[in-house]
LODREN-387052 format. One record per residue (C-alpha): residue in three letters; x, y, z. Coordinates in steps of 0.5 Angstrom, whole numbers, always signed. Layout:
// residues N
R   aa     c1     c2     c3
R  ALA      X      Y      Z
...
***
This chain:
// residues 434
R   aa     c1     c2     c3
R  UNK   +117   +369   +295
R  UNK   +119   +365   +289
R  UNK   +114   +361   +285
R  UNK   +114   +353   +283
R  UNK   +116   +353   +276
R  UNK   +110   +350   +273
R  UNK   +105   +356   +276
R  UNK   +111   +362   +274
R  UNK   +111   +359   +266
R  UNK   +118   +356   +267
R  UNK   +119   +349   +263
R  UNK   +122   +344   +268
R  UNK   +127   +339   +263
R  UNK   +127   +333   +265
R  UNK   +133   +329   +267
R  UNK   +136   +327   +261
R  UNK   +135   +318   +262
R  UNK   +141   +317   +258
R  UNK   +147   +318   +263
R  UNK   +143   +312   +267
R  UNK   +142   +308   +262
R  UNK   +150   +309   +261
R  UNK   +150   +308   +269
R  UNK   +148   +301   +268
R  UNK   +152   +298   +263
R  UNK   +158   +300   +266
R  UNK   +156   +296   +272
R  UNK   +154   +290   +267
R  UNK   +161   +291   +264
R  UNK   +164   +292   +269
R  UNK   +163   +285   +272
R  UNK   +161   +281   +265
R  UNK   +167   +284   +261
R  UNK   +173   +287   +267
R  UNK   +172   +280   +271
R  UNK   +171   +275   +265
R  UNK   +176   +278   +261
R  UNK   +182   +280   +266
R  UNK   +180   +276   +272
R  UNK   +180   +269   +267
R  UNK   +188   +270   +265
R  UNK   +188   +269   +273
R  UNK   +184   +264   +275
R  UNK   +185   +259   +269
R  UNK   +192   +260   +270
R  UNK   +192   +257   +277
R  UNK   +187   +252   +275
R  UNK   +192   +250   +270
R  UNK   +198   +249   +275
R  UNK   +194   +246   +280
R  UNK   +191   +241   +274
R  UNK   +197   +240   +270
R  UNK   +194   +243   +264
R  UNK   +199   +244   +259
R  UNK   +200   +250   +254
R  UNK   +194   +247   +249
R  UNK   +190   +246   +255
R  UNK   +190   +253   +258
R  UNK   +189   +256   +251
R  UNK   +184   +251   +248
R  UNK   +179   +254   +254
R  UNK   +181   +260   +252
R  UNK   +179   +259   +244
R  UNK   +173   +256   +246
R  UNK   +171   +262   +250
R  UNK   +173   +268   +245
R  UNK   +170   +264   +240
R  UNK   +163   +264   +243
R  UNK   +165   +271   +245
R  UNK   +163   +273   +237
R  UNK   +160   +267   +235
R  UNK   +152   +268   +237
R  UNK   +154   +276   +236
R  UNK   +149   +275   +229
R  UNK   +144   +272   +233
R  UNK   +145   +277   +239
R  UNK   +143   +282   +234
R  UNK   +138   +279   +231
R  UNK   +134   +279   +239
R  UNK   +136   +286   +240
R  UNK   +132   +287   +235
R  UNK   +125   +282   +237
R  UNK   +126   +282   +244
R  UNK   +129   +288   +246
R  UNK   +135   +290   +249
R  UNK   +132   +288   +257
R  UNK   +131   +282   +255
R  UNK   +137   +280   +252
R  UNK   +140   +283   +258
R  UNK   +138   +277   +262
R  UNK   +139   +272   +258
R  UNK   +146   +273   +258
R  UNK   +146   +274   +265
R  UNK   +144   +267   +266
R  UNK   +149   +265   +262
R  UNK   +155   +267   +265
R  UNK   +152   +266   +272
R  UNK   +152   +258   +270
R  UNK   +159   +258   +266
R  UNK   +161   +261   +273
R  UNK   +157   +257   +278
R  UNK   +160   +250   +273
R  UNK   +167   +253   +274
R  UNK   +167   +253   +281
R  UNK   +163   +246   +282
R  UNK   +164   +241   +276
R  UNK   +170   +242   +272
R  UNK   +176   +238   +273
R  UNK   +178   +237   +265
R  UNK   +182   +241   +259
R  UNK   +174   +240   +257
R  UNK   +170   +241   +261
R  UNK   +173   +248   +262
R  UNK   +173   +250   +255
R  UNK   +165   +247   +255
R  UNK   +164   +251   +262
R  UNK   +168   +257   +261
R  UNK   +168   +257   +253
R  UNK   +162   +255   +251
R  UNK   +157   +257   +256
R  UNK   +160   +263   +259
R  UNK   +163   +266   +253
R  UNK   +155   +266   +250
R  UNK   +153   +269   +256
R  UNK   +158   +276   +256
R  UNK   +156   +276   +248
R  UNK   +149   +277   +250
R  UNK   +150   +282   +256
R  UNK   +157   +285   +254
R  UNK   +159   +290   +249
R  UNK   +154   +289   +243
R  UNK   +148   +290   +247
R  UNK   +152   +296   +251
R  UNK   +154   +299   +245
R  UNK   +146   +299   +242
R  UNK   +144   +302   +247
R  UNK   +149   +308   +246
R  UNK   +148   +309   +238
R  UNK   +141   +310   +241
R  UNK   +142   +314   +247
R  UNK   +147   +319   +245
R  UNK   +149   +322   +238
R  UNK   +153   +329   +239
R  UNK   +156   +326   +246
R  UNK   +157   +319   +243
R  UNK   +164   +318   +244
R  UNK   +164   +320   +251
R  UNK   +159   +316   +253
R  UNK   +163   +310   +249
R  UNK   +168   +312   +253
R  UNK   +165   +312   +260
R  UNK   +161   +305   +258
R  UNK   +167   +302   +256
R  UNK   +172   +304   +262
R  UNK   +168   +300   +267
R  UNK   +172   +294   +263
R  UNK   +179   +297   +265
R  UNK   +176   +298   +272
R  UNK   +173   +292   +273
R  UNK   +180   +288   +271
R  UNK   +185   +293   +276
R  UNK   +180   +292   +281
R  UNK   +179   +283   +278
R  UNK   +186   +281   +278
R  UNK   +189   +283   +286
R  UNK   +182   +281   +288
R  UNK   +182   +274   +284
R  UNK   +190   +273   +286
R  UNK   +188   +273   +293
R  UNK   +182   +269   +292
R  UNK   +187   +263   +289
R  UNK   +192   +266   +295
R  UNK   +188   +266   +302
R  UNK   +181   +264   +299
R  UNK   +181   +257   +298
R  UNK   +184   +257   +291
R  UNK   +181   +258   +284
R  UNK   +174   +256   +285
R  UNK   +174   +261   +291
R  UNK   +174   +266   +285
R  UNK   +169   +263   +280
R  UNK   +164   +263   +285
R  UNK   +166   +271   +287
R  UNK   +164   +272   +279
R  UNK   +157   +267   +279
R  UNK   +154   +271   +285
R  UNK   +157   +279   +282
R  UNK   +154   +277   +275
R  UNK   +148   +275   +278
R  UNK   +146   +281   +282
R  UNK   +149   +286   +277
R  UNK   +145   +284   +271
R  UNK   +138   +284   +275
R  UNK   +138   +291   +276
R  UNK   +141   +293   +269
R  UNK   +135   +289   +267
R  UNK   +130   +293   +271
R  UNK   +133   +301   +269
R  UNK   +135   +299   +262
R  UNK   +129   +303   +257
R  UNK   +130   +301   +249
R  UNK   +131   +309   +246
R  UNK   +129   +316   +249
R  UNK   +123   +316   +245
R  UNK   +121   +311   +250
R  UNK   +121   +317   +256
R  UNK   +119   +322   +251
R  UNK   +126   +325   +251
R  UNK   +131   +326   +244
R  UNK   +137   +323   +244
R  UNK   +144   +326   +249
R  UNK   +137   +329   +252
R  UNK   +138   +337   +247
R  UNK   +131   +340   +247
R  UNK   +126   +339   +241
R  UNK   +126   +345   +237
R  UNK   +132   +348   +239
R  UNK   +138   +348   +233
R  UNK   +144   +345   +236
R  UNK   +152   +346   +234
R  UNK   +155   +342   +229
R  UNK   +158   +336   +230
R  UNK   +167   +337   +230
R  UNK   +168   +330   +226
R  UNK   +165   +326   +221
R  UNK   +157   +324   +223
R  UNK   +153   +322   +217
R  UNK   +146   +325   +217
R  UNK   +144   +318   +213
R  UNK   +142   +312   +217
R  UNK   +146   +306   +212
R  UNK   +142   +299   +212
R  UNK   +146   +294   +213
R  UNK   +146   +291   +206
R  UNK   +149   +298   +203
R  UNK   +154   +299   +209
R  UNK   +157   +291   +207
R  UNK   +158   +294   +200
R  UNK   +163   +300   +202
R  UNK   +170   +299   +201
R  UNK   +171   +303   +209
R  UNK   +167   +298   +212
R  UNK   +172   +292   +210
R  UNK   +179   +296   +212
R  UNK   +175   +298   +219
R  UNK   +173   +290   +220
R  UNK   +181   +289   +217
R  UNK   +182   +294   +223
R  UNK   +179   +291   +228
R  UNK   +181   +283   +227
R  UNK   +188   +285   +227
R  UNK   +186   +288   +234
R  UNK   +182   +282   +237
R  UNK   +188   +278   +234
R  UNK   +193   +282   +238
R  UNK   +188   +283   +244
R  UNK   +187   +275   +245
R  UNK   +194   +273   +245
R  UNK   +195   +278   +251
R  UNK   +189   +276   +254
R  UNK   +190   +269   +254
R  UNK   +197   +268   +254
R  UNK   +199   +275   +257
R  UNK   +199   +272   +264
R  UNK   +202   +265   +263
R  UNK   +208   +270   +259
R  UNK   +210   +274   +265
R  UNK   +210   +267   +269
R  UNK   +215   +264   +264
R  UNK   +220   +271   +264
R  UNK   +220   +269   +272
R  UNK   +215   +274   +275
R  UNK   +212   +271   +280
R  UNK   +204   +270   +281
R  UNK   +203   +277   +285
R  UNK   +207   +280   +280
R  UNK   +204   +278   +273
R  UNK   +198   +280   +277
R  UNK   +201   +287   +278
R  UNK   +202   +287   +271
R  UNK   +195   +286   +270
R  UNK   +193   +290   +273
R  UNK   +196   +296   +271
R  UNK   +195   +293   +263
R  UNK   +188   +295   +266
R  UNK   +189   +302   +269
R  UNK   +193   +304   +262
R  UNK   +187   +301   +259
R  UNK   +182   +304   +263
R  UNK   +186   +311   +261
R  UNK   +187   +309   +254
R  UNK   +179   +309   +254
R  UNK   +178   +315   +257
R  UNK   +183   +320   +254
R  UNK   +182   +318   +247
R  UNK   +175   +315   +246
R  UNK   +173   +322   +250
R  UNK   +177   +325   +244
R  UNK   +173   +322   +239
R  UNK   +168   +327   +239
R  UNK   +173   +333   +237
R  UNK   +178   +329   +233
R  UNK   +176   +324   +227
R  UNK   +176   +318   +231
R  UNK   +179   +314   +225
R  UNK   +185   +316   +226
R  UNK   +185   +317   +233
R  UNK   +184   +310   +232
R  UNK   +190   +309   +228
R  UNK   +194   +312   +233
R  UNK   +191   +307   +238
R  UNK   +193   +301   +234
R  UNK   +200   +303   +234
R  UNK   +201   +304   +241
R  UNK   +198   +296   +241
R  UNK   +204   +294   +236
R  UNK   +209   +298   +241
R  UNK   +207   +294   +248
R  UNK   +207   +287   +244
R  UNK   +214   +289   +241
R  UNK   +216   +290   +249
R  UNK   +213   +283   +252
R  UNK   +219   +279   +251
R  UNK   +223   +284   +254
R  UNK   +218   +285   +261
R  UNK   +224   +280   +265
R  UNK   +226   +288   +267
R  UNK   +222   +293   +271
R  UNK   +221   +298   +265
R  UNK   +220   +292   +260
R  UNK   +213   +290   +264
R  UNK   +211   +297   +265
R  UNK   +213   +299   +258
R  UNK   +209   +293   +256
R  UNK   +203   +294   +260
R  UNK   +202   +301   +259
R  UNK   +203   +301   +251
R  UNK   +199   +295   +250
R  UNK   +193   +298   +255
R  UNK   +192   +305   +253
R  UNK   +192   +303   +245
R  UNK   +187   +298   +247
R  UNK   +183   +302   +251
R  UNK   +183   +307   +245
R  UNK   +181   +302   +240
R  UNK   +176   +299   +243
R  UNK   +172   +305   +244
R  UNK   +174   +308   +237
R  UNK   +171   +302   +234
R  UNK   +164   +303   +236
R  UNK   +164   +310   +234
R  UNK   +167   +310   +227
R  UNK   +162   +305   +225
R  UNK   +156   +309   +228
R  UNK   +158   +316   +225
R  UNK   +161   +313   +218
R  UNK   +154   +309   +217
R  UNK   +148   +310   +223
R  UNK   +145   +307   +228
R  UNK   +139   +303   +224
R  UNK   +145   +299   +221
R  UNK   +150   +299   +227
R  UNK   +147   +292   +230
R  UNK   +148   +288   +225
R  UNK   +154   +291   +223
R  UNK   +158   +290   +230
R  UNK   +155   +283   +230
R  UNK   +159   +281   +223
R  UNK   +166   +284   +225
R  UNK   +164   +281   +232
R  UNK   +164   +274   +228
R  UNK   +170   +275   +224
R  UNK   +173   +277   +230
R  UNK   +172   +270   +232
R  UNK   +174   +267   +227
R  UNK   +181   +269   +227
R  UNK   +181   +271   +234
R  UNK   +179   +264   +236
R  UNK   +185   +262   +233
R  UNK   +191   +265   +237
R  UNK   +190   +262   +243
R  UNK   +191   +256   +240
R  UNK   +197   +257   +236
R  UNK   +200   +261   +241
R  UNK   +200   +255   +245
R  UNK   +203   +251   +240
R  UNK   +208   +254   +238
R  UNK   +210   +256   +245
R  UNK   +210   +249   +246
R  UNK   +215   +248   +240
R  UNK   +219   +254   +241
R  UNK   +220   +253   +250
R  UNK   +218   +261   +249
R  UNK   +213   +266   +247
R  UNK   +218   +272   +244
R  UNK   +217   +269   +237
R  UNK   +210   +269   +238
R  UNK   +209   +276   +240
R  UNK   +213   +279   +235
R  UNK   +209   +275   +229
R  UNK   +203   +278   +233
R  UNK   +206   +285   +233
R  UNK   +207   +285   +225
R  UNK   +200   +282   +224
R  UNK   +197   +288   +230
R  UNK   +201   +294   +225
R  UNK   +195   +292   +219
R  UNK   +191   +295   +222
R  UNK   +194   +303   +221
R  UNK   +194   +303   +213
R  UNK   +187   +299   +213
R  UNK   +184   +305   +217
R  UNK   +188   +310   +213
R  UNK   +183   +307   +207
R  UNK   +178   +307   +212
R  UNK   +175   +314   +209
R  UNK   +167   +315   +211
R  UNK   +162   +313   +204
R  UNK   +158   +317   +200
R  UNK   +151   +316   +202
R  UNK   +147   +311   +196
R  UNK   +143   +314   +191
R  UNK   +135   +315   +193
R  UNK   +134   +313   +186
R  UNK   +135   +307   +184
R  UNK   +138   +303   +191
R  UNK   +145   +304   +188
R  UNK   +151   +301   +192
R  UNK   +155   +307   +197
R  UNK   +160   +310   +192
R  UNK   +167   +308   +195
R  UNK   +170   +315   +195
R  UNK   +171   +321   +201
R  UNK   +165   +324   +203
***
């Protein structure tokens, strides 16, 4: 008769915590990011139509929204590290319950959208969205980073491909695009109380090591560029990689705006129908969801940085499609181009930050490209809808973003890992290849 473990002088491993927490930020994004992302393009559209919201209606919430997406994205930082990352969770929780809740009962103006979807609902992902998630993981994986960045992140494809017929069909057959909303408010809420409650900030809170590798046991070397020094935030700043990579990711969030914001509304004016544009969402998110699985997991046996460089020219090619998407072929070639370059990038991104200068840094980091990102991003909404108004149609504005999207290729090319600084003397991380 076999004896328990612990009389017969087995070790018993525990479960490695890490794949939970994992679990629970998938959940968290999958309604925060999937439905508030994907689902908005939906509900905001009809909202539009049924209001007679004009083209710079329809993208000022949308501005106002991924400006505050970025905007608290220091302050969010700044809280992960004073409060913990639970608590960070609830606050974002509260918020897009109350940006969602308003949408569904108040608004009836261009500013009472952007106040309610913009302001309070944008705040609320950016406190329980991706920066959160994504210090978690640095925390919780390092061999196993990419990977688990890949699952975390497809829960914001999956969240859109199961958003947009559900959204479409609470516009259609449930009362309209409130109806919608009110689904939003009542999911984030639940979701965001139990990621609160599982979330533990790091291994060592549970007595574990980071993807859960025993202590004292040598490990095998890790297949890409993972720097063995932990860059603070200042020295990280003071490298050429860390700018050509915020070049990279401004470029991204520029072209990924213009689609979300816009995206639909296109489809609409190339004569789909609201069914069929939101087929086209959702299949731009399942190429999304792909995208994050095929090349984020890739990330941690090919150099992710050029993985990533892959990525942004597959964005190029889907934007370039766009005014072609009257056709069958041209939608579909829009939709998976574009999603599965965006998957990649998305997930890329975190993991070049992190192996290029460590995990103490990476919050603050995250947080200034978070910024940047909506500086620039904040503006394309706007512009798209300008300029569509001028020209009766979208196909100059998606090319114009196509060339702008194509920087980022030669800015990660330049985007090689930093030395790490001198011990002595504090010096500034040389700007050469590791």
């Amino acid at each position: 008769m076999r004896q328990p473990a612990a009389i017969s002088g087995e070790t018993i491993r525990p479960v490695f915590y890490g794949w939970r927490v994992v679990a629970v930020l998938w959940l968290l994004l999958f309604v925060n990011l999937g439905f508030t992302t994907y689902g908005s393009g939906i509900l905001n559209t009809a909202m539009a139509e049924s209001m007679l919201f004009d083209g710079r209606s329809l993208g000022l919430s949308f501005s106002a929204f991924l400006l505050f997406l970025g905007l608290p994205a220091p302050l969010v930082a700044w809280c992960i590290g004073r409060l913990g990352l639970r608590s960070v969770i609830l606050i974002g929780t509260a918020l897009v319950f109350t940006g969602a809740l308003s949408m569904a009962t108040i608004v009836k103006t261009p500013i009472g959208s952007a106040l309610a979807f913009g302001v309070i609902l944008g705040s609320g992902v950016a406190f329980g969205g991706t920066l959160v998630g994504q210090v978690a993981i640095g925390r919780w994986f390092v061999r196993r980073r990419a990977l688990a960045l890949s699952i975390m992140f497809s829960a914001n494809g999956v969240g859109g491909l199961v958003a947009a017929p559900l959204l479409n069909h609470a516009v259609e057959e449930m009362g309209g695009w409130r109806s919608g909303w009110q689904i939003l408010a009542a999911s984030s809420l639940v979701v965001g109380v139990i990621a609160a409650i599982v979330m533990r900030e790091s291994p060592a809170q549970l007595g574990q090591a980071p993807d859960g590798d025993p202590a004292g046991v040598a490990l095998p070397a890790a297949r890409v560029h993972i720097t063995n020094h932990q860059f603070t935030a200042g020295q990280a700043i003071r490298t050429f990689s860390f700018w050509m990579i915020g070049v990279a990711s401004i470029t991204n969030c520029a072209a990924l705006s213009l689609v979300l914001s816009h995206g639909v509304a296109s489809l609409r004016s190339l004569g789909h129908s609201s069914y069929e544009a939101a087929l086209g969402v959702s299949l731009l998110s399942a190429s999304t969801l792909v995208g994050k699985m095929l090349l984020g997991a890739m990330g941690d046996r090919v150099e992710p940085r050029k993985l990533w460089m892959l990525a942004s020219l597959l964005m190029v090619g889907g934007l370039s499609a766009m005014p072609y998407a009257s056709s069958t072929v041209g939608l579909v070639a829009y939709a998976i181009m574009f999603g599965l370059g965006f998957g990649g990038a998305i997930v890329l991104q975190s993991a070049v930050l992190l192996n290029h200068f460590g995990v103490k840094a990476f919050a603050p980091l995250i947080a200034l490209i978070l910024l940047l990102q909506t500086l620039v991003g904040a503006l394309v909404p706007v512009a798209a809808g300008h300029f569509e108004t001028i020209l009766g149609g979208y196909t100059l504005v998606f090319w114009a973003t196509a060339l702008l999207a194509a920087i980022a290729v030669p800015a990660l090319g330049f985007a090689k890992p930093s030395r790490a600084p001198d011990s002595v003397g504090g010096a500034s991380p040389a700007l050469s290849e590791a």
